[in-house]
DRENZA-204178 format. One record per atom (N, C-alpha, C): residue number from 1; residue in one letter; atom name; x, y, z. Coordinates in Angstrom, 3 decimals. Example, Ala and Ser with C-alpha at 12.3 -4.5 7.8 and 13.67 -1.06 7.14 Angstrom:
BEGIN
[pt 1; "A"; "N"; [13.190; -5.690; 7.800]]
[pt 1; "A"; "CA"; [12.300; -4.500; 7.800]]
[pt 1; "A"; "C"; [13.200; -3.300; 7.800]]
[pt 2; "S"; "N"; [12.850; -2.250; 7.080]]
[pt 2; "S"; "CA"; [13.670; -1.060; 7.140]]
[pt 2; "S"; "C"; [12.900; 0.030; 7.870]]
//
This chain:
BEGIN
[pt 1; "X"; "N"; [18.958; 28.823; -159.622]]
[pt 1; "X"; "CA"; [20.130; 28.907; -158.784]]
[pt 1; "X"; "C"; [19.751; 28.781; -157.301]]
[pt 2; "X"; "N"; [18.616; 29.559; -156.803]]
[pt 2; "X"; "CA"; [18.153; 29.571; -155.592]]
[pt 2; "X"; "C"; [17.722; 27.725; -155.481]]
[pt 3; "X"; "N"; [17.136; 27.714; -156.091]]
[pt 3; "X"; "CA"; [16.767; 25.977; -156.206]]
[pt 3; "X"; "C"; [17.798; 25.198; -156.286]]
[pt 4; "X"; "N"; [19.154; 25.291; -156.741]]
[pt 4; "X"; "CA"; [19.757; 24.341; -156.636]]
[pt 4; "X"; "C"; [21.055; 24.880; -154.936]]
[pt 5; "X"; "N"; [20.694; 26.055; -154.978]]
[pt 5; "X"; "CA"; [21.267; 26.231; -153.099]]
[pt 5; "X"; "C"; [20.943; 25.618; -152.205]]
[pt 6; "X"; "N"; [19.045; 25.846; -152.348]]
[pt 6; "X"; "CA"; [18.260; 25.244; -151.327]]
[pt 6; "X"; "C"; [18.594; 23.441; -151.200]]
[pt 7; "X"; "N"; [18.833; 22.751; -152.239]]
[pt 7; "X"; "CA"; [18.898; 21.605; -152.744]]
[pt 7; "X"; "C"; [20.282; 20.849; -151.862]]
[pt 8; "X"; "N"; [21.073; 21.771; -152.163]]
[pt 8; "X"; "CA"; [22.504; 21.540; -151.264]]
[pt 8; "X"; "C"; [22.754; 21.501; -150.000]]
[pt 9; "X"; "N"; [21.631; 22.567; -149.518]]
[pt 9; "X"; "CA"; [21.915; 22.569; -148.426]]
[pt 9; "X"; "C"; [21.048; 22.035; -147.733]]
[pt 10; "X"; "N"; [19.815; 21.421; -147.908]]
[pt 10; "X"; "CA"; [18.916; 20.471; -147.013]]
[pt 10; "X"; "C"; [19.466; 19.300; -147.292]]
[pt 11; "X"; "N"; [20.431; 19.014; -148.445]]
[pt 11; "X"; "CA"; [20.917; 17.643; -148.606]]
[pt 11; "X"; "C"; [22.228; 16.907; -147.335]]
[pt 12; "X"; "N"; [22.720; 18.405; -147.130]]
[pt 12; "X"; "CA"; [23.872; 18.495; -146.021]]
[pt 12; "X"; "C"; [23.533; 17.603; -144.552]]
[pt 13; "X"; "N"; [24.311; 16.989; -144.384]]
[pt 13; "X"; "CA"; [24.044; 16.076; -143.031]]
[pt 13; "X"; "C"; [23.721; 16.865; -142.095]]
[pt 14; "X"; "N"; [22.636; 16.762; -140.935]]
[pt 14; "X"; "CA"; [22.820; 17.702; -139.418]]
[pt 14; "X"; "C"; [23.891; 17.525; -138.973]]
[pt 15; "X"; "N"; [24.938; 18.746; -138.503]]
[pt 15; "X"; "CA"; [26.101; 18.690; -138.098]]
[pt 15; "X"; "C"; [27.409; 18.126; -138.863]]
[pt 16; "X"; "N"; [27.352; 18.565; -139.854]]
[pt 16; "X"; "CA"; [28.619; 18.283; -140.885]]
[pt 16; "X"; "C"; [29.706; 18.076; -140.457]]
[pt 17; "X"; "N"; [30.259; 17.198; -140.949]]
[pt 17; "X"; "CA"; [31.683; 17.074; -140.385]]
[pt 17; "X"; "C"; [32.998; 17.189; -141.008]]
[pt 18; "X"; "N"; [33.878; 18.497; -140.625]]
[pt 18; "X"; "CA"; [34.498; 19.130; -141.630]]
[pt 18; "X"; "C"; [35.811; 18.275; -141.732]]
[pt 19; "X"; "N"; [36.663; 18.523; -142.046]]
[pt 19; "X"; "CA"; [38.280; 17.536; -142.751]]
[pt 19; "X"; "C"; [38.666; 17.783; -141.168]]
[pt 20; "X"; "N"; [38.730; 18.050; -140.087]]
[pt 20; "X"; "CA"; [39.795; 18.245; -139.091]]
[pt 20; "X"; "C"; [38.490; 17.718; -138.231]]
[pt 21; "X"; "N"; [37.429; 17.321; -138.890]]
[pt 21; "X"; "CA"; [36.391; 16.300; -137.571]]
[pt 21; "X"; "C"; [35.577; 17.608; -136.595]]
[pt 22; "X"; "N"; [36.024; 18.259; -136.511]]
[pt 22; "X"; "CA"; [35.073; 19.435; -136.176]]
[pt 22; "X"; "C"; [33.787; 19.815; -136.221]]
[pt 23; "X"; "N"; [32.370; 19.751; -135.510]]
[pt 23; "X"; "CA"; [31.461; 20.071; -136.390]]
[pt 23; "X"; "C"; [31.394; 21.475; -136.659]]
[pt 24; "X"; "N"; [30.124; 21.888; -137.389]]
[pt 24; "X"; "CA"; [30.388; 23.292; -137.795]]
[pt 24; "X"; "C"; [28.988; 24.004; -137.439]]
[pt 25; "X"; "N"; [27.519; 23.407; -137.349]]
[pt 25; "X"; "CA"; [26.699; 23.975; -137.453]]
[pt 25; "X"; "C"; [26.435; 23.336; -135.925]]
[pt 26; "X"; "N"; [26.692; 22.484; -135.190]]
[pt 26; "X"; "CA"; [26.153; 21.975; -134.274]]
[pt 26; "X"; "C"; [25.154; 21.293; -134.926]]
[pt 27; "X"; "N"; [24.168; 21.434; -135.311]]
[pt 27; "X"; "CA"; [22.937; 20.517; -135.723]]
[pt 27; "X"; "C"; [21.864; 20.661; -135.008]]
[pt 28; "X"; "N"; [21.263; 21.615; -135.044]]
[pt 28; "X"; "CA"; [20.137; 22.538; -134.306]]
[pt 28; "X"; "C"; [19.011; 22.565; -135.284]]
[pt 29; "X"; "N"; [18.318; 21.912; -135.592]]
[pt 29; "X"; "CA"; [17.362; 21.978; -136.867]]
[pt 29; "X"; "C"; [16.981; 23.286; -137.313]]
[pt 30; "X"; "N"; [16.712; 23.936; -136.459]]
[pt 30; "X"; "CA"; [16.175; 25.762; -136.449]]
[pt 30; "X"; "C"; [17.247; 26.457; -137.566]]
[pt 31; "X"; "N"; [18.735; 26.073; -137.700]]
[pt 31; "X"; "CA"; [19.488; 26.625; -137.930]]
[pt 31; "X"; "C"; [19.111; 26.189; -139.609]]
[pt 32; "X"; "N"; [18.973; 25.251; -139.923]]
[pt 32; "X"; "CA"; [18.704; 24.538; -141.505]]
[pt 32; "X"; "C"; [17.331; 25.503; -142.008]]
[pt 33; "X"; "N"; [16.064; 25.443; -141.308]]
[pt 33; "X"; "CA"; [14.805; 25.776; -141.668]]
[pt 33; "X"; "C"; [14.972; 27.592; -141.667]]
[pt 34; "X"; "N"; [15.933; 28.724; -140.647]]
[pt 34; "X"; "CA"; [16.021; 29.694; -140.827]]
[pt 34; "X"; "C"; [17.071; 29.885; -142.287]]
[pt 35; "X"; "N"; [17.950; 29.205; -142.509]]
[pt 35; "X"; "CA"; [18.800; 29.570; -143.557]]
[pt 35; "X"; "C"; [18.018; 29.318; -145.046]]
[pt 36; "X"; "N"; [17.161; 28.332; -144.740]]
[pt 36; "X"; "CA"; [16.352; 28.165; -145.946]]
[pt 36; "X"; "C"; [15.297; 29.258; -145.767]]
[pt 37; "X"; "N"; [14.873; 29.236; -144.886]]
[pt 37; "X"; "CA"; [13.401; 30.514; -145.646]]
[pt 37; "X"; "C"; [14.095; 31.875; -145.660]]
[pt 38; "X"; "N"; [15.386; 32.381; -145.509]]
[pt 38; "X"; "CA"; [16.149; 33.663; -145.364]]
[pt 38; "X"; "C"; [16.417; 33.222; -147.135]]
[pt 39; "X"; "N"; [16.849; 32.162; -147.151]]
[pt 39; "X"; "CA"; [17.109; 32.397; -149.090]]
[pt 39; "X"; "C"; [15.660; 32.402; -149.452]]
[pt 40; "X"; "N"; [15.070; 32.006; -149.147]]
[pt 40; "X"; "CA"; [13.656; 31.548; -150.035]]
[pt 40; "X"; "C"; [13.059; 33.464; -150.110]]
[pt 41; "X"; "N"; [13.431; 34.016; -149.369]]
[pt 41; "X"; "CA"; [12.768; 35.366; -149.166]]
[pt 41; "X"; "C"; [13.387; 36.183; -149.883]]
[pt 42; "X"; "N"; [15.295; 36.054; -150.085]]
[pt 42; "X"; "CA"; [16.177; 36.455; -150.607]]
[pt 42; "X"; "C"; [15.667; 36.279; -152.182]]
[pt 43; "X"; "N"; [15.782; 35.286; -152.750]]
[pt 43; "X"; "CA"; [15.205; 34.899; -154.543]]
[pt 43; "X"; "C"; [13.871; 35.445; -154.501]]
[pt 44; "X"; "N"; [12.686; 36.085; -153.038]]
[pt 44; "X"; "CA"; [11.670; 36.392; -154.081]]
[pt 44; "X"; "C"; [11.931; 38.269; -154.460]]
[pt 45; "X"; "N"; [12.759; 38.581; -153.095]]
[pt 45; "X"; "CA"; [12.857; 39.894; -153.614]]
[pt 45; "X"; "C"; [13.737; 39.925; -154.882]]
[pt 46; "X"; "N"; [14.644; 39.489; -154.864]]
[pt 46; "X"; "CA"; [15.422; 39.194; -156.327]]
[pt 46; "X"; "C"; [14.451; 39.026; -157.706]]
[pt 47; "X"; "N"; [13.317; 38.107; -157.450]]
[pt 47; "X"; "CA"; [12.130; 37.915; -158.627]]
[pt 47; "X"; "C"; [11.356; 39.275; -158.377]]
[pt 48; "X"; "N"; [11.105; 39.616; -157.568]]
[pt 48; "X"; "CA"; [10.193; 40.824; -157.424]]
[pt 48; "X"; "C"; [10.875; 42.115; -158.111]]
[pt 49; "X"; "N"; [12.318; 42.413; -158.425]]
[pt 49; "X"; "CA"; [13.321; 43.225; -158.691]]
[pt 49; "X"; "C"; [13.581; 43.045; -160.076]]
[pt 50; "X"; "N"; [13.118; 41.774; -160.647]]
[pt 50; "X"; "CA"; [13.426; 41.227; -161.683]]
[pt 50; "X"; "C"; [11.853; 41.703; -162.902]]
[pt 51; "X"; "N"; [11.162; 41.442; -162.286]]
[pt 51; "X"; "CA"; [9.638; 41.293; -163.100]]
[pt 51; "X"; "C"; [9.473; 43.236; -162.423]]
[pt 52; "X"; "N"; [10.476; 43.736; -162.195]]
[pt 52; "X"; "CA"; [10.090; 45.176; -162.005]]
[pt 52; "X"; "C"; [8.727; 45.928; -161.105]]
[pt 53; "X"; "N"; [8.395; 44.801; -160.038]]
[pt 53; "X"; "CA"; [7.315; 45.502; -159.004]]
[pt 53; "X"; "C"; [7.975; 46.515; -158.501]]
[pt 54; "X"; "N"; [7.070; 47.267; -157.852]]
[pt 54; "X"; "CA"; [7.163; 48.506; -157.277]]
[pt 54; "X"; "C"; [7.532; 47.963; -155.482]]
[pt 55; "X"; "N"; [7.561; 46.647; -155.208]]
[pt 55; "X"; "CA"; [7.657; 46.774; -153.882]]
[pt 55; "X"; "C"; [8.761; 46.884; -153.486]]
[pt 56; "X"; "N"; [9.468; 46.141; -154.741]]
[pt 56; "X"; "CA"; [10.936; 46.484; -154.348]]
[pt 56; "X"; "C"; [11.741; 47.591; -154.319]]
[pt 57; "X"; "N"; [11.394; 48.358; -154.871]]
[pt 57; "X"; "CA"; [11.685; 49.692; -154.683]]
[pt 57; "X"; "C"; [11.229; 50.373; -153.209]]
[pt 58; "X"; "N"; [10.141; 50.071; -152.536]]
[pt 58; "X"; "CA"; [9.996; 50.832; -151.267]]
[pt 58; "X"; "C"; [10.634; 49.932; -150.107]]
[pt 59; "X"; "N"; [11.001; 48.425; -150.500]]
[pt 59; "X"; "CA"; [11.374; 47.590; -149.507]]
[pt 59; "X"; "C"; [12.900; 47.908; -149.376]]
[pt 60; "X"; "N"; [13.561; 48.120; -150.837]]
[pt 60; "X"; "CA"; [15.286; 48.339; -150.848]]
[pt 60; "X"; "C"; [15.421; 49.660; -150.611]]
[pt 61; "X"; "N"; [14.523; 50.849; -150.781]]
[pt 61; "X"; "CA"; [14.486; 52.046; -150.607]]
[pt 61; "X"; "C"; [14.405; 52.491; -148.717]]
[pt 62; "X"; "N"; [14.025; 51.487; -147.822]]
[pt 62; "X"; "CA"; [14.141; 51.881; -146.827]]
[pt 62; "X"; "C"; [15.680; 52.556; -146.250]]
[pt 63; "X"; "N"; [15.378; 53.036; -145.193]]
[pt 63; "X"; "CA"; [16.492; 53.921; -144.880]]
[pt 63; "X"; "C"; [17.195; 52.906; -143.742]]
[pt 64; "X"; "N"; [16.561; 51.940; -142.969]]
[pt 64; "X"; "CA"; [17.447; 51.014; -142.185]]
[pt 64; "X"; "C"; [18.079; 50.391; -142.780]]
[pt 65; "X"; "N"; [17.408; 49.783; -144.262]]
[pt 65; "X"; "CA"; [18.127; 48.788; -145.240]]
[pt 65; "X"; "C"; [19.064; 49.292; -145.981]]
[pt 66; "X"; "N"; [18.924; 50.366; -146.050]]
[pt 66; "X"; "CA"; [20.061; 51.588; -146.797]]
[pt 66; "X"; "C"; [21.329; 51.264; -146.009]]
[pt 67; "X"; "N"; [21.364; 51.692; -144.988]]
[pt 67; "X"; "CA"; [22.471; 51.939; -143.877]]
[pt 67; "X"; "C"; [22.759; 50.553; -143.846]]
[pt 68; "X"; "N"; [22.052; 49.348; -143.016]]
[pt 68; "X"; "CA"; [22.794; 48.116; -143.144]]
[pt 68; "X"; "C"; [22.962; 47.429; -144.943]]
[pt 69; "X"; "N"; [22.886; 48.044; -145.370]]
[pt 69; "X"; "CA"; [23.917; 47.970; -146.956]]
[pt 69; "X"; "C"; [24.783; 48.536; -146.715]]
[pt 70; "X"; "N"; [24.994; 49.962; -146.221]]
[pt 70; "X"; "CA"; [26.594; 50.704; -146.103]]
[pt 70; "X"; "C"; [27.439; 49.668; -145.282]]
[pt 71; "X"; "N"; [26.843; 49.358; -143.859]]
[pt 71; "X"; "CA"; [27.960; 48.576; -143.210]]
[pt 71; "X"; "C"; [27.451; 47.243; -143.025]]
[pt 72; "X"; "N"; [27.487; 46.499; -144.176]]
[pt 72; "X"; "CA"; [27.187; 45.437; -144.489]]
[pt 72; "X"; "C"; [28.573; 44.409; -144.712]]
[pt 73; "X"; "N"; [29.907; 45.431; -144.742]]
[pt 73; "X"; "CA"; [30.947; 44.302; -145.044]]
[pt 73; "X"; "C"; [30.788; 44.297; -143.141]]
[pt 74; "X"; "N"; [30.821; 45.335; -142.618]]
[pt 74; "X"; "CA"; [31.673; 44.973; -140.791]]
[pt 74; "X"; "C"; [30.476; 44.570; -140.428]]
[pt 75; "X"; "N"; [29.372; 44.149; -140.809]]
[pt 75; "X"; "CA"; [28.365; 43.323; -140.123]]
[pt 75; "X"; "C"; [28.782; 42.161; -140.581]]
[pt 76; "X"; "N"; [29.221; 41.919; -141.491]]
[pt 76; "X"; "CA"; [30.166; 40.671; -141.987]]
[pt 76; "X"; "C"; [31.083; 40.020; -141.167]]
[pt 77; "X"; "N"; [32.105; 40.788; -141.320]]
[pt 77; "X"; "CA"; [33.126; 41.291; -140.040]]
[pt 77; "X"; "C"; [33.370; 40.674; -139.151]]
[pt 78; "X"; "N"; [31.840; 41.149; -138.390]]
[pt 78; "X"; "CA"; [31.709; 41.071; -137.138]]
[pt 78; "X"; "C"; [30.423; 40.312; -136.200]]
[pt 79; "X"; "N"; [29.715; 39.879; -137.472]]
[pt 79; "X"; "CA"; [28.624; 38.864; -136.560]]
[pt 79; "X"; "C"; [29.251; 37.605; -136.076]]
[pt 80; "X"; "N"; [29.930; 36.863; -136.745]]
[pt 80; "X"; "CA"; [30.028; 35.849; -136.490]]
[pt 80; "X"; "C"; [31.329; 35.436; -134.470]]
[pt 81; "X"; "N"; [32.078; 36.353; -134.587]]
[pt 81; "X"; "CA"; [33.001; 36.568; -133.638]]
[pt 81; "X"; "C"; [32.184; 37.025; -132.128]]
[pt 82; "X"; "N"; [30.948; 38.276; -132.373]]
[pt 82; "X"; "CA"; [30.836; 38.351; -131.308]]
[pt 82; "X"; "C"; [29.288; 37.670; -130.916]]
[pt 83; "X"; "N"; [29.163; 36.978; -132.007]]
[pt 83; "X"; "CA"; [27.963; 35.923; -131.816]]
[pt 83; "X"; "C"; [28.696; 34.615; -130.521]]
[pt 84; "X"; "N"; [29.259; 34.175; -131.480]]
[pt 84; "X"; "CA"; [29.947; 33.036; -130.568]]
[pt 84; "X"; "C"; [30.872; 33.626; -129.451]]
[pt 85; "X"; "N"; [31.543; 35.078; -128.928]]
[pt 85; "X"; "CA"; [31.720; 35.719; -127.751]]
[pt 85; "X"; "C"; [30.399; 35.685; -126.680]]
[pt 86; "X"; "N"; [29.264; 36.198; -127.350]]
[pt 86; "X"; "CA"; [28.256; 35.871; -126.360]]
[pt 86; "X"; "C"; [27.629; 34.830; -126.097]]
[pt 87; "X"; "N"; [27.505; 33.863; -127.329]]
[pt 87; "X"; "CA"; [26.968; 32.318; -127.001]]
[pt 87; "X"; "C"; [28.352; 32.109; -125.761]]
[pt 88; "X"; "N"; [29.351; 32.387; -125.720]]
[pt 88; "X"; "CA"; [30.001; 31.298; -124.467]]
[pt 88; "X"; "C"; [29.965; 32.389; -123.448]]
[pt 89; "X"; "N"; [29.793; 33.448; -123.173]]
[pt 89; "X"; "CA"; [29.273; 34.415; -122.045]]
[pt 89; "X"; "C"; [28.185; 33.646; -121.163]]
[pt 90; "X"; "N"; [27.579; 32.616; -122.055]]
[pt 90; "X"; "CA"; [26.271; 32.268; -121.074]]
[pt 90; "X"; "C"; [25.331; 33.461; -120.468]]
[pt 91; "X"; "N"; [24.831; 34.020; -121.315]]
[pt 91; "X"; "CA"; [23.623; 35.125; -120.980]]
[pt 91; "X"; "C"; [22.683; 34.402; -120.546]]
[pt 92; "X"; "N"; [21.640; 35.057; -119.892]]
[pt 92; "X"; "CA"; [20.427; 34.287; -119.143]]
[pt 92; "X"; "C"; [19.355; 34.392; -120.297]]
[pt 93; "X"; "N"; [18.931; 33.151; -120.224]]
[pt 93; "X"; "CA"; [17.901; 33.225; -121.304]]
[pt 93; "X"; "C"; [16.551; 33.772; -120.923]]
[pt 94; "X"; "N"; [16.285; 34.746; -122.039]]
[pt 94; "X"; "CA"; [14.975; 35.405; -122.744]]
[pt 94; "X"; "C"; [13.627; 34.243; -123.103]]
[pt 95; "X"; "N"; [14.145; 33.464; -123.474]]
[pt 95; "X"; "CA"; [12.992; 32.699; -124.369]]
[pt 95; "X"; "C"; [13.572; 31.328; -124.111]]
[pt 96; "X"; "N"; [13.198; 30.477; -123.189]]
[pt 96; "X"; "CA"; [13.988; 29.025; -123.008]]
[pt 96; "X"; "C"; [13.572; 28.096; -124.833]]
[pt 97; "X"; "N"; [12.428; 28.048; -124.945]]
[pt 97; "X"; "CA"; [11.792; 27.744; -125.930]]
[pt 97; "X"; "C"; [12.293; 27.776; -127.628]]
[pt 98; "X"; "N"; [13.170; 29.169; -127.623]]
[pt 98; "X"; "CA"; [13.681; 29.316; -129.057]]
[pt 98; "X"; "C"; [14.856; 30.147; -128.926]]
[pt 99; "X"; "N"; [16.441; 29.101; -128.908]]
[pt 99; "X"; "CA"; [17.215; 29.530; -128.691]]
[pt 99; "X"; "C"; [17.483; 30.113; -129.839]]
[pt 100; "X"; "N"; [17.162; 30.167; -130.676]]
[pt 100; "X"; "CA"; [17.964; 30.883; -132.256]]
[pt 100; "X"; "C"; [17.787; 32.531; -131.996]]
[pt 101; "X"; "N"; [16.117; 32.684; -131.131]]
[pt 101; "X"; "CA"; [15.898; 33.942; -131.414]]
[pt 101; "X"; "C"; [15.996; 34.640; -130.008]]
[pt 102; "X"; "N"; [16.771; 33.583; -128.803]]
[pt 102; "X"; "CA"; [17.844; 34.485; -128.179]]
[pt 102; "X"; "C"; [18.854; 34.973; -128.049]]
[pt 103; "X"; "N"; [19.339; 34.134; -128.929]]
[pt 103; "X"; "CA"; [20.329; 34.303; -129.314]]
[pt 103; "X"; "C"; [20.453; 36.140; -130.551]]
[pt 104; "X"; "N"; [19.632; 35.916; -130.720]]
[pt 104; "X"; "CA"; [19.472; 36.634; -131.970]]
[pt 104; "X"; "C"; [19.126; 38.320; -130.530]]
[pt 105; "X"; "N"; [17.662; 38.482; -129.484]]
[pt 105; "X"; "CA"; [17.902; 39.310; -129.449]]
[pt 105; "X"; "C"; [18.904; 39.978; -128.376]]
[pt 106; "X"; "N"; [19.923; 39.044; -127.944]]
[pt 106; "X"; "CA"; [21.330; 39.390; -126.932]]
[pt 106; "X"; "C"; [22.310; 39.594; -128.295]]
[pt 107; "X"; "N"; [21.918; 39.532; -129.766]]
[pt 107; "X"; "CA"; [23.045; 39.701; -130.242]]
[pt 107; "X"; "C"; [23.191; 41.120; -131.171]]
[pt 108; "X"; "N"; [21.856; 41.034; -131.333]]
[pt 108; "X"; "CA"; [21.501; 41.964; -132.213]]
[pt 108; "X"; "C"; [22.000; 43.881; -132.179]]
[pt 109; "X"; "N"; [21.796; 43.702; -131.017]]
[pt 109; "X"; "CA"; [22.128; 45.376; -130.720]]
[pt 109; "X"; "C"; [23.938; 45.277; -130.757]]
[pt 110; "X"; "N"; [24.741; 44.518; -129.872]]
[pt 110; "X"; "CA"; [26.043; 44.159; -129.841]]
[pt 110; "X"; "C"; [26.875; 44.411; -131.306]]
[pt 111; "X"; "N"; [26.012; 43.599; -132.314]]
[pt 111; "X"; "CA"; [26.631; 43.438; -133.356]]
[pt 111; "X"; "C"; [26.178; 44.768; -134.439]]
[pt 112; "X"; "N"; [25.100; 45.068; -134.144]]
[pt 112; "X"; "CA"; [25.117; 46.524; -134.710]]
[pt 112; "X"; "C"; [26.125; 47.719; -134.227]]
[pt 113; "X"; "N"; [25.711; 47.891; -133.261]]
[pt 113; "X"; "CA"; [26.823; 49.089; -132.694]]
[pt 113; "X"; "C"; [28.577; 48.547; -132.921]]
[pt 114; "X"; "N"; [28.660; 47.581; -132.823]]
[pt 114; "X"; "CA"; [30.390; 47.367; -132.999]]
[pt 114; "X"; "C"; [30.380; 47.485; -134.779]]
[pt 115; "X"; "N"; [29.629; 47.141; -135.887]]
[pt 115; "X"; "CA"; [29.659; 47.522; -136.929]]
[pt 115; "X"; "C"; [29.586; 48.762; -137.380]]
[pt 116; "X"; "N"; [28.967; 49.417; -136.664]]
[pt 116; "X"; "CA"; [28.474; 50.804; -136.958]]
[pt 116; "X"; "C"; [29.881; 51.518; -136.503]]
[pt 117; "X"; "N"; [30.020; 51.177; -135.610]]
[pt 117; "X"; "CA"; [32.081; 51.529; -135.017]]
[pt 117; "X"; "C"; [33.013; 51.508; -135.995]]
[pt 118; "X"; "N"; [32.994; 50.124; -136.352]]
[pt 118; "X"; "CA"; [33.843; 49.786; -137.321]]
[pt 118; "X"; "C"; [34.072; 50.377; -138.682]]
[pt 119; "X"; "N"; [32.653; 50.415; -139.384]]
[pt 119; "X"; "CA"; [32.317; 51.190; -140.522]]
[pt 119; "X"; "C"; [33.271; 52.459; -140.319]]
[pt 120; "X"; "N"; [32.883; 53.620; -139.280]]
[pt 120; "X"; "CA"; [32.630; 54.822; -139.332]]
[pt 120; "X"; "C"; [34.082; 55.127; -139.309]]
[pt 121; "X"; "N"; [34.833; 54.307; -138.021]]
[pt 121; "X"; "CA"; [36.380; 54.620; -137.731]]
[pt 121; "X"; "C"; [37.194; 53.934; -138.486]]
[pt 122; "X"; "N"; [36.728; 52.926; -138.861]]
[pt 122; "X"; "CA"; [38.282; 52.348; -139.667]]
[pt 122; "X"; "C"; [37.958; 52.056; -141.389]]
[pt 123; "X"; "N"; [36.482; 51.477; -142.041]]
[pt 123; "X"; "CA"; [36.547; 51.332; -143.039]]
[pt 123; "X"; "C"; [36.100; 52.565; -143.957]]
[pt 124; "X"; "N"; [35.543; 53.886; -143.167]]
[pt 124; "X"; "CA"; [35.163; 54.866; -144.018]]
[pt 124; "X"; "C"; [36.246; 55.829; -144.481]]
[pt 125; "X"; "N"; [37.404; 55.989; -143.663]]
[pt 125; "X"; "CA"; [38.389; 56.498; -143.338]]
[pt 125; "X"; "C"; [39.268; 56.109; -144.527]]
[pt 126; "X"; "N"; [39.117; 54.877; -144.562]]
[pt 126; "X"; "CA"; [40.243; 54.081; -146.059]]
[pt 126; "X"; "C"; [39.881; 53.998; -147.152]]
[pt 127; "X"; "N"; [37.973; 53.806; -146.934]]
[pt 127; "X"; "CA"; [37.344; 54.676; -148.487]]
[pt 127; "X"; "C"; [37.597; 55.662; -148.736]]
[pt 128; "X"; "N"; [37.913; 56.831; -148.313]]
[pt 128; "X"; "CA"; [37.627; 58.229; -148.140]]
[pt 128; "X"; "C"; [39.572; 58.248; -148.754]]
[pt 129; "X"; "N"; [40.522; 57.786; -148.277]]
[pt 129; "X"; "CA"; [42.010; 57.627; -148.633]]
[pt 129; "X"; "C"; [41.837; 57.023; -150.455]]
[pt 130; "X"; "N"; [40.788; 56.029; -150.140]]
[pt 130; "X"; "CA"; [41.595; 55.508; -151.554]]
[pt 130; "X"; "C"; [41.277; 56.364; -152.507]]
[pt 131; "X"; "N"; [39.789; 57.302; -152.589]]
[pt 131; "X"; "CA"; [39.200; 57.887; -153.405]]
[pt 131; "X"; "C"; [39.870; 59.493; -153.617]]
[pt 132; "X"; "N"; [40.780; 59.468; -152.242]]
[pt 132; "X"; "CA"; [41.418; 60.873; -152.647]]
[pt 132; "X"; "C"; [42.549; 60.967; -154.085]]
[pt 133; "X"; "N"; [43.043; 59.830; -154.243]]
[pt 133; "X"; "CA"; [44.064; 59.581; -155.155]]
[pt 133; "X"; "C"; [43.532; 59.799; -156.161]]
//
């Protein structure tokens, strides 16, 4: 399955072009080669979980990975909105060299704390409602 993802999506044109002509990824090569080795890492912990190593247990057992599992839908949510809020802010660049991963560290703290918001005030609140019933 991971093999036929990877397959699809290196097959995908740079900068796709959606039904309303729009592109969608821009076409940043960085963006193709990070989405592929993020799955490629994704299927081995999945194989590692599968054939029952022990690493996976101390790697899924962490306590950061714990928590971004709890607010994993409003990191959902919410990366993508205040990603592209700060890509057009024009922040001063960190790293001229590798925009993916300035992007990444002007975004990173932003998009944690507004998830961590979100989680606590509005989606724990409606877990906590539905489960009273």
């Amino acid at each position: 399955m991971a093999l036929l993802a990877w397959f699809i999506h290196i097959t995908q044109p740079i900068g796709a072009v959606n039904v309303e002509g729009l592109t969608y990824w821009g076409g940043h090569w960085s963006l193709f080669i990070w989405h592929s080795l993020f799955c490629l890492c994704i299927a081995l912990v999945v194989l590692a979980a599968a054939l029952g190593l022990g690493v996976t247990d101390r790697l899924l057992a962490n306590r950061v990975i714990m928590y971004l599992g709890i607010i994993s839908y409003s990191l959902y949510l919410w990366h993508f909105p205040l990603v592209k809020w700060l890509h057009q802010a024009k922040l001063p660049v960190l790293l001229p060299d590798a925009p993916l991963l300035n992007g990444l560290l002007w975004a990173a703290l932003p998009v944690l704390l507004v998830s961590s918001l979100s989680y606590w005030v509005v989606e724990r609140p409606f877990l906590r409602l539905r489960h009273s019933r």
